[in-house]
N, C-alpha and C positions, 0 to 999 in steps of 0.2 A: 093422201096425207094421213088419213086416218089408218090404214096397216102401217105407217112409221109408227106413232104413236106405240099401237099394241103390240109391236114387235119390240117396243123400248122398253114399255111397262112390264110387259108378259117377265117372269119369274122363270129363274130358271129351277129344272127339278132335281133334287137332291143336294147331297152335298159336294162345294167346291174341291177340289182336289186340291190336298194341301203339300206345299214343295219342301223338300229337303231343309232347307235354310228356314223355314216354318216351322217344322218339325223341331228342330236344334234350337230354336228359340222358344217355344212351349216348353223341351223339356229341361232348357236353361232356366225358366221360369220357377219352374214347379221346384227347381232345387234347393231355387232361392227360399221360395216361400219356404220349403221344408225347412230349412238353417236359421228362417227368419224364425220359424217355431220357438226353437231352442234356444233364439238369444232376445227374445221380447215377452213370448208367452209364461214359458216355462219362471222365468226370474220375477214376473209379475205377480201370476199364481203365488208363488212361491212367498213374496212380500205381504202380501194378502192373508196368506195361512199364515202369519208369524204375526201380522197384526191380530187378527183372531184369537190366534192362542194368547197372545199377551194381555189382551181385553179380559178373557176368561179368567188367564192367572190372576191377572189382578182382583179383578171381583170376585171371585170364590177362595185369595187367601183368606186363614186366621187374621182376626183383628187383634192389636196388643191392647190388652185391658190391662191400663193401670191402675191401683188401688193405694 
């Protein structure tokens, strides 16, 4: 009973061999996320610096002094 056990438990060493069809799905993956860069990151960033600059412009225009 007990070499069932450690032969259950016991690890195997290195890494699994990974299949074609794994392969083609990791690198379908990676594509994504690449694509997903340029249509969430990028346009966020992007909203953020335009918030910024407009914070600045506003606080460091001239004030109109009227007299």
């Amino acid at each position: 009973m007990d070499f069932l056990i450690n032969s259950i438990m016991r690890q195997l060493k290195g890494k699994t061999k990974e299949t074609n069809k794994q392969k083609k799905e990791r690198k379908k993956e990676f594509l994504e996320n690449k694509q997903r860069i340029f249509t969430v990151v990028l346009p966020t960033m992007a909203a953020i610096f335009i918030m910024i600059a407009a914070y600045v412009y506003i606080k460091t225009r001239p004030k109109v002094i009227e007299y």
